[in-house]
C-alpha positions in Angstrom: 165.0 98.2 124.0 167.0 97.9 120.7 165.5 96.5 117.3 163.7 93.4 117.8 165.8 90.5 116.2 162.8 87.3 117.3 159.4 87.3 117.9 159.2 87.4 121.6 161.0 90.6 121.3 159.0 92.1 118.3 155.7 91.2 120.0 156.5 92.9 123.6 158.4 96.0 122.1 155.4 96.5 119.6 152.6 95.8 122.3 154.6 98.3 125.1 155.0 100.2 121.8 151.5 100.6 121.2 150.2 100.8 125.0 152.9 103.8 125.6 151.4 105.8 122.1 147.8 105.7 123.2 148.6 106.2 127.1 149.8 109.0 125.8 147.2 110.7 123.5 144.7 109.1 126.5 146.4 111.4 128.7 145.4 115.1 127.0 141.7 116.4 126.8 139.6 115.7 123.6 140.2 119.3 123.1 143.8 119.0 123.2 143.5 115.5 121.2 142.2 117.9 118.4 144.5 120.6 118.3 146.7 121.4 115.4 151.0 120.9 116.0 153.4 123.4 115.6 153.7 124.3 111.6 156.6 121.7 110.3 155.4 118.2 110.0 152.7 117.1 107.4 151.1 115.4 110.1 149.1 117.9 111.9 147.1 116.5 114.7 147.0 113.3 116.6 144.4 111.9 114.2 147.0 112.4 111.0 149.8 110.6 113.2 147.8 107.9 114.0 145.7 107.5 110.3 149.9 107.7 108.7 150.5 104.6 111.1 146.5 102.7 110.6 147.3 102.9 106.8 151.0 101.5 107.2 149.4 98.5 108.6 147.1 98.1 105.7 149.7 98.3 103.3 151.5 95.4 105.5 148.8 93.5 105.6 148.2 93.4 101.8 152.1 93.1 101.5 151.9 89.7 103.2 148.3 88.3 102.1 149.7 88.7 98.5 153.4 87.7 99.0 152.4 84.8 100.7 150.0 84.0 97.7 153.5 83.5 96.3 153.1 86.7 94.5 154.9 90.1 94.7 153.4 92.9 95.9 153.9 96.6 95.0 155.9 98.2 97.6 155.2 100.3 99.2 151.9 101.2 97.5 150.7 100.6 93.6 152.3 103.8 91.6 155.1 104.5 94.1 158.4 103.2 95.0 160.8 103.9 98.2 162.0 107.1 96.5 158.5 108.3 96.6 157.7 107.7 100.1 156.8 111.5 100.9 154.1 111.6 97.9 152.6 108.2 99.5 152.5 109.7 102.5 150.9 112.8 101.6 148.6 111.3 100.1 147.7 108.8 103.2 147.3 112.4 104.7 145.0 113.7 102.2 142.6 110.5 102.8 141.9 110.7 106.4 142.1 114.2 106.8 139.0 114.5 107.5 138.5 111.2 109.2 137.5 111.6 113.0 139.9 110.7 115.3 137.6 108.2 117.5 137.1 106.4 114.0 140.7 106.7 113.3 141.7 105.1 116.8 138.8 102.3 116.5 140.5 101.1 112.8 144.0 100.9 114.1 143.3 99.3 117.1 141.6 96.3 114.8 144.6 96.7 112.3 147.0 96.5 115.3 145.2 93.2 116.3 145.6 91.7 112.8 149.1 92.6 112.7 149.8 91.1 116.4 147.9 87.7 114.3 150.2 87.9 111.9 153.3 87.8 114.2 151.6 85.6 116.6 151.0 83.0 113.4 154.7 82.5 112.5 157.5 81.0 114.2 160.6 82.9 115.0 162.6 81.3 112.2 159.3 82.2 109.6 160.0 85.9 111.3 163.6 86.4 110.9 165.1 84.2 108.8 166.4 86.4 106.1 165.1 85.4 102.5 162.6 83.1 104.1 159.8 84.2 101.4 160.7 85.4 98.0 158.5 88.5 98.2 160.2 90.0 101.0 163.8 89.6 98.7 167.2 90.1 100.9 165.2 90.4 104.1 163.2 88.7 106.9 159.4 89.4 107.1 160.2 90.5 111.1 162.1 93.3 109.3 159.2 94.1 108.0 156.8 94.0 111.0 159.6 95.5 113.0 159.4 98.6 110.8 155.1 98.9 110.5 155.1 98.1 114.2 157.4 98.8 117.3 159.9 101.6 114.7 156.6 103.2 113.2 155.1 103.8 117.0 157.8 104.8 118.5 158.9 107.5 115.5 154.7 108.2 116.3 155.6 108.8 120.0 158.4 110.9 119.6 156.5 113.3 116.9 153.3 114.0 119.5 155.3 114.5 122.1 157.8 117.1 120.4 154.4 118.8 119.1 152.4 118.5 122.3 155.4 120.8 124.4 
């Protein structure tokens, strides 16, 4: 399915999405769940893949509590800019490295949920409508949801299953 460009797309592409990335981390052992990927990725393990996308919907959600305020957030993360995406994301690794992966999975499924309420609370115009709000600038908020949700699982997907052959 291509890019979401309305909500009825962006909800069922991030729900399959979703279901599809934790059918398949369901379908390997805990032992197996556990074990470290191939040297070449930052993200070792399922737990670091799924933690990288948990903490993505944090930063979502604070991006849209506070931009809906009528304030801008800092984008991507306080001290960091789109340039410096690798450092934020090494440092997302260095917080839940040692994070369990059960504990990991329980806090994205509830972030998950309350980023489905977020899409679920707007209209399809409120989604897509580019410069709808001022704190999402030349874009839509879907854009935005698009990229934390359906993009970021699939991009998730595609990394286990390349380490898992």
């Amino acid at each position: 399915m291509p890019r979401p460009t309305d909500k009825k797309d962006l909800l069922t592409l991030s729900q399959k999405n979703f279901k599809d990335l934790n059918d398949f981390v369901d379908s390997f052992t805990e032992e197996d769940k556990n074990k470290e990927f191939p040297k070449g990725t930052m993200n070792r393990n399922f737990r670091d893949v799924l933690a990288h996308l948990y903490h993505w919907h944090l930063m979502m959600i604070a991006w849209y509590t506070i931009g809906m305020k009528g304030d801008k957030p800092e984008m991507p993360a306080q001290g960091y800019t789109w340039k410096t995406t690798p450092e934020l994301n090494r440092k997302i690794w260095e917080t839940y490295r040692t994070t369990e992966l059960k504990k990991v999975r329980k806090s994205l499924d509830k972030s998950f949920n309350d980023v489905q309420g977020i899409i679920n609370n707007h209209s399809n115009e409120e989604l897509f409508q580019k410069k709808k709000y001022k704190w999402t600038g030349t874009t839509s908020l879907g854009a935005y949801l698009v990229s934390a949700t359906s993009s970021h699982y699939d991009w998730a997907l595609k990394l286990m299953k390349k380490a898992m052959k």
